[in-house]
N, C-alpha and C positions, 0 to 999 in steps of 0.2 A: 454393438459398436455405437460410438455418440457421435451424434453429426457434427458436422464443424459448428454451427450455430452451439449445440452445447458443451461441447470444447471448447472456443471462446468461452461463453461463460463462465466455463471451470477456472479455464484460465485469472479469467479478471477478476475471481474470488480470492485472488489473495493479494500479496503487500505491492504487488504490480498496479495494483487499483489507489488510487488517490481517495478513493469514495469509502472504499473497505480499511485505511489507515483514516480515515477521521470516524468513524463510526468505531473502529478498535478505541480513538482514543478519547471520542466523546464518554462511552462506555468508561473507559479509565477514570477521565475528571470526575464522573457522578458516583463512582464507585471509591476514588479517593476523598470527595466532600460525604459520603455518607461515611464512609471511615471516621473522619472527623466528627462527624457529629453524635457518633455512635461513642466514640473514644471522651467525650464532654460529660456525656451521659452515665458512664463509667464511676460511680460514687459508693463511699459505703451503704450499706439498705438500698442500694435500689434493685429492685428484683430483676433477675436477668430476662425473665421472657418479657418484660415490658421494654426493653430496652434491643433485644433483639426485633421486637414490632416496629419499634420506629425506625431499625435500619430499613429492613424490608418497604416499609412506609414508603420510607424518604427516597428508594432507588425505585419504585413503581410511580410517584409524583413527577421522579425529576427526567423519567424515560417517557412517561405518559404524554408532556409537555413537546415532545418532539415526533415529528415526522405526521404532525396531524393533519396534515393537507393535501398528504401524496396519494396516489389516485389505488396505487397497488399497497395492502397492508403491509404493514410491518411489522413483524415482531419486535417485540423490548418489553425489559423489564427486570425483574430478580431472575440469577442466573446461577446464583449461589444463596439459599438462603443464609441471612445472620448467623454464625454460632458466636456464642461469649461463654468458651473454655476456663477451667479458674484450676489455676496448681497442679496438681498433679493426673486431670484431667487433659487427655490426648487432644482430643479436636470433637466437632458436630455435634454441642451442646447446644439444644434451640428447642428447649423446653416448649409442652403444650402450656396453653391459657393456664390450666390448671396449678401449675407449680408454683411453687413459694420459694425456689431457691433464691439468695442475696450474694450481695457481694460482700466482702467486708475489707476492712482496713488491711493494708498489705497482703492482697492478693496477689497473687499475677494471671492477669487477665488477657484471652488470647483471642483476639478477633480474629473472626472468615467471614467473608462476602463476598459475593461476585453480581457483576451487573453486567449485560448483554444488550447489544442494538442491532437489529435483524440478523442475529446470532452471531453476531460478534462479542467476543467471551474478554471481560478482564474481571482479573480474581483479585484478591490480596488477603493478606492476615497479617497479624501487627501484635505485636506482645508490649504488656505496658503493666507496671506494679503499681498499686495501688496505694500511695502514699508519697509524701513532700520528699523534698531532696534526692539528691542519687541515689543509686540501687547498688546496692555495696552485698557481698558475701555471693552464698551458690547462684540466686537471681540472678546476680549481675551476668556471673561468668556462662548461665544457660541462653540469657538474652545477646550475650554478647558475641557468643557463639553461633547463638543463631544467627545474628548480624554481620560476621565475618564468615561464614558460611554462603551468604548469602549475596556478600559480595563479589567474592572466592567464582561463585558459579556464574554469576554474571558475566563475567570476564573469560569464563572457560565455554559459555553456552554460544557459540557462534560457530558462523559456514568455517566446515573443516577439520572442527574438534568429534570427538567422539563421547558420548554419553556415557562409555565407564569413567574416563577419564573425570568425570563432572562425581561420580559416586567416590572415589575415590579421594580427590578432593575435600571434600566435606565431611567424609569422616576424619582426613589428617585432622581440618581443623576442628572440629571436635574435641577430637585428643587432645588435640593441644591447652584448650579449657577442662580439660580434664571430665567431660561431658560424652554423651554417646548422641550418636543418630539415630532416631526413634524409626526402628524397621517397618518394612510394610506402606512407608508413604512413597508415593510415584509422583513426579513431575512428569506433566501428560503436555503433551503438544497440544495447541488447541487450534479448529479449524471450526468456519463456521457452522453454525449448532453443535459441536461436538466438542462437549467441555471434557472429554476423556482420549484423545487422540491415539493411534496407535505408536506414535515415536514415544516413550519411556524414558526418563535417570532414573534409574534403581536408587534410593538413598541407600540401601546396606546391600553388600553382594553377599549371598551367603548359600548355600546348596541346595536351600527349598528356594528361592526366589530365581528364576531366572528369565531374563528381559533378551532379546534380541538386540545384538551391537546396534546401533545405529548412528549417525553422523547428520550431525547438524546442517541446515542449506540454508540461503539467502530465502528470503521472504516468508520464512514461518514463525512460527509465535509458539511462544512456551509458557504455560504458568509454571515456575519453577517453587517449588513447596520445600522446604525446609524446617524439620521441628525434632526438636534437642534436646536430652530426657539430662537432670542429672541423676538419673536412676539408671538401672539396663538395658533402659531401648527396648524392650516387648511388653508392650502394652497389652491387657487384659479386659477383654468385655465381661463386666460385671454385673449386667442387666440389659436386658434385650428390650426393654420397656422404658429404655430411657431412649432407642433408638427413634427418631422423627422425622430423620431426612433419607429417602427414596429418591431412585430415577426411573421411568420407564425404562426398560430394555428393549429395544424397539424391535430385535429381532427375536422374539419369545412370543408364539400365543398357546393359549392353553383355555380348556372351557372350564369358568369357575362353577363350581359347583354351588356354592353359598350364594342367596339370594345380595347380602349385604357386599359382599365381594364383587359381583357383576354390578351393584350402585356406585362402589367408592371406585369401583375399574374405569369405568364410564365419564365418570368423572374427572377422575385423575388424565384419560385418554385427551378429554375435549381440553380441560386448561391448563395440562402440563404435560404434554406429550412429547417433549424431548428434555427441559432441563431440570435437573435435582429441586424438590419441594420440599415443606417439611407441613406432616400430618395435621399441625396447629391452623391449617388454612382450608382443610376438608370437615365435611360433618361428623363432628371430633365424638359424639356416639359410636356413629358404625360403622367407624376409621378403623379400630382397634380392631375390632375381628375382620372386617374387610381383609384389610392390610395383612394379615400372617397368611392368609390363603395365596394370595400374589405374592409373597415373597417365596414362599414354598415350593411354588411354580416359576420361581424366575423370572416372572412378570413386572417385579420390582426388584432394583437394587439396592439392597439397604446401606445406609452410612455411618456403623455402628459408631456409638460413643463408645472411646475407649479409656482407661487407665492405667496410667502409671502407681507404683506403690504410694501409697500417703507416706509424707514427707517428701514424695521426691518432687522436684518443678522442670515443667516443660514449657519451651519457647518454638513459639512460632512465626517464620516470616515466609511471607508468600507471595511473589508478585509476577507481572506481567512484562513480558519482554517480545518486542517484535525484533526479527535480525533483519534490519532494512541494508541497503545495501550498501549505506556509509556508516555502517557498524548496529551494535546496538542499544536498540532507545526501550531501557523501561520506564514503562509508564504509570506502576503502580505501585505506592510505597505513603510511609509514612516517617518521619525525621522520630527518632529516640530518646527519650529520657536519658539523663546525664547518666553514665555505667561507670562505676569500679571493682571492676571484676579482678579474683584472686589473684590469675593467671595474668601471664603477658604474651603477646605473640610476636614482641620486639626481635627477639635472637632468632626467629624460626625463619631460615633463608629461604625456604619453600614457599609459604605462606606471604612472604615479601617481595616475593617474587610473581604471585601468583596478581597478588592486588595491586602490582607496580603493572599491569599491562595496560590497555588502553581498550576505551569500550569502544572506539571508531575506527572505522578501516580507514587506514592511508592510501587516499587515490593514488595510483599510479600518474607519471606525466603533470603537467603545469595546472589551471586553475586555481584561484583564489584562497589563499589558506585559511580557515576558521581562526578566531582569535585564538592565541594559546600557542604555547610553545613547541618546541618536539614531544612525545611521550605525555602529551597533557591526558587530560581526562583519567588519571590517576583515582581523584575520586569520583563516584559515581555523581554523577552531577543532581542537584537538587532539582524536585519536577516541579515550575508552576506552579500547578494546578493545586499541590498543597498548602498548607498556611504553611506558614515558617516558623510560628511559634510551636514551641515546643511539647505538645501533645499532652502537656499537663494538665486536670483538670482542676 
């Protein structure tokens, strides 16, 4: 049983705490200006593990500057390492030092990141093509889809709805860009230190995959992940040696047998003992054999790079949503490259219906109205904390 002192505390860990919503969205800002500055960085020839370095960088400077005077430590810092995905690669591309891969001229480039402040998680991912003017042809309509998907969920993720109805959702609109829902990705609740929660959206419901119904509540947080193949949505691991990002499983021990396995274990235990890392940042010798011993045993979670067929392109948008109790506010996002995508989602009465709702609960009784009319907040409203220009580099 927990004493009341630690029920209180469970309690005030979440959106009930003033303390735990500025530290969700302090987290947010620094993880939407490393977005940005990671997305500048974005150019043809620049190699991607140099450019996934400075995100990570930049979210360990801009976490490290905070909370430096408080008497009880705190955790912060990378909570998601950088990936920068290119085409018809799925997600958690964060190449070692080693690699030489580049970007090149019209790619489509898919950032992940997450930053954390005493384990308070905001994630996001942002898809952005690599070159001047609109994104015209299957890009547009995979990016675009990811973006109407994306909004699509926002509006269905709140106290009351149910989490198929959110899977559901987002394959209509899929379809409707004539694109699929890349299977196999989870939108995970997140709670403090626990970038994997156990509340789930299924992106594809299908007979191998099954989630427990569950139903959204006031003061939880979702990273809600969306990514959009114009291929068939099953992704294939093509190389287990391009995999780099791990998490401890904290309820797994097992005794390594390999010398180098109990060093990188050890290691891995004291400076990342609860959120996803990627190998580029351990002693990248006797990482490599370390590392299959621990996964073997369950001791790490790997975060396979995967792919979709060459030629096909996937989009990714992923952001953070807290359900506070006058609706909900996400906090993590990035404004889009101008799109002209093939498809239109004008005549689709579902899908118009879906994004005509509103992201703020209507208080019951008198108080002061917000500016805005009836049925406002139609679109999702621009955050802050990001620049306004438009993401181009």
């Amino acid at each position: 049983m927990m004493s009341d002192d630690e029920a209180k505390e469970e309690k005030e860990l979440d959106l009930t705490s003033s303390d735990v919503v500025n530290k969700y969205k302090s987290a947010a800002e620094i993880v939407n200006k490393a977005l940005q500055l990671v997305l500048s960085e974005c150019k043809p020839k620049a190699k991607i593990v140099d450019v996934c370095e400075k995100g990570d960088a930049f979210i360990r400077e801009q976490t490290g500057s905070m909370y430096k005077n408080t008497k009880k430590k705190i955790e912060r810092g990378v909570a998601f390492p950088t990936c920068i995905s290119i085409n018809n690669t799925v997600c958690h591309f964060s190449p070692l030092a080693s690699d030489e891969t580049v970007m090149e001229e019209n790619d489509i480039v898919k950032i992940d990141m997450g930053c954390h402040i005493d384990g308070f998680i905001a994630v996001v991912a942002h898809t952005h093509a690599l070159q001047e003017g609109p994104v015209t042809g299957r890009a547009a309509d995979a990016i675009a889809a990811a973006n109407t998907a994306a909004e699509v969920a926002l509006r269905l993720v709140r106290p009351g709805r149910k989490n198929k109805d959110v899977t559901e959702a987002i394959q209509k609109v899929a379809a409707a860009y004539d694109c699929k829902i890349v299977e196999g990705v989870l939108s995970h609740q997140l709670k403090q230190f626990v970038i994997d929660g156990n509340k789930v959206i299924l992106s594809v419901s299908n007979p191998e995959t099954r989630v427990d119904d569950a139903e959204f509540e006031e003061n939880e947080v979702y990273a809600v992940d969306i990514v959009i193949s114009t291929g068939d949505g099953k992704p294939k691991l093509l190389d287990e040696r391009q995999t780099t990002i791990y998490k401890r499983a904290v309820d797994k021990n097992y005794h390594l047998k390999m010398k180098s396995s109990r060093f990188i274990f050890s290691e891995i235990s004291q400076k990342f003992p609860i959120m996803p890392f990627t190998a580029r940042v351990l002693e990248e010798k006797r990482a490599r054999l370390g590392l299959v011993e621990c996964v073997n045993h369950d001791l790490l979670q790997p975060y396979p790079v995967l792919h979709e067929k060459p030629g096909d392109l996937v989009a990714h948008i992923k952001f953070t949503v807290l359900l506070m109790p006058n609706g909900s506010d996400r906090i993590t996002s990035h404004p889009l490259q101008e799109l002209h995508p093939t498809k239109s989602i004008q005549d689709d009465p579902e899908i118009k219906a879906w994004l005509a709702l509103g992201t703020k609960t209507k208080k019951k009784g008198g108080g002061k109205k917000k500016k805005g009319k009836k049925g406002e907040a139609t679109e999702a409203e621009p955050m802050e904390t990001t620049d306004p220009a438009n993401g181009a580099s």
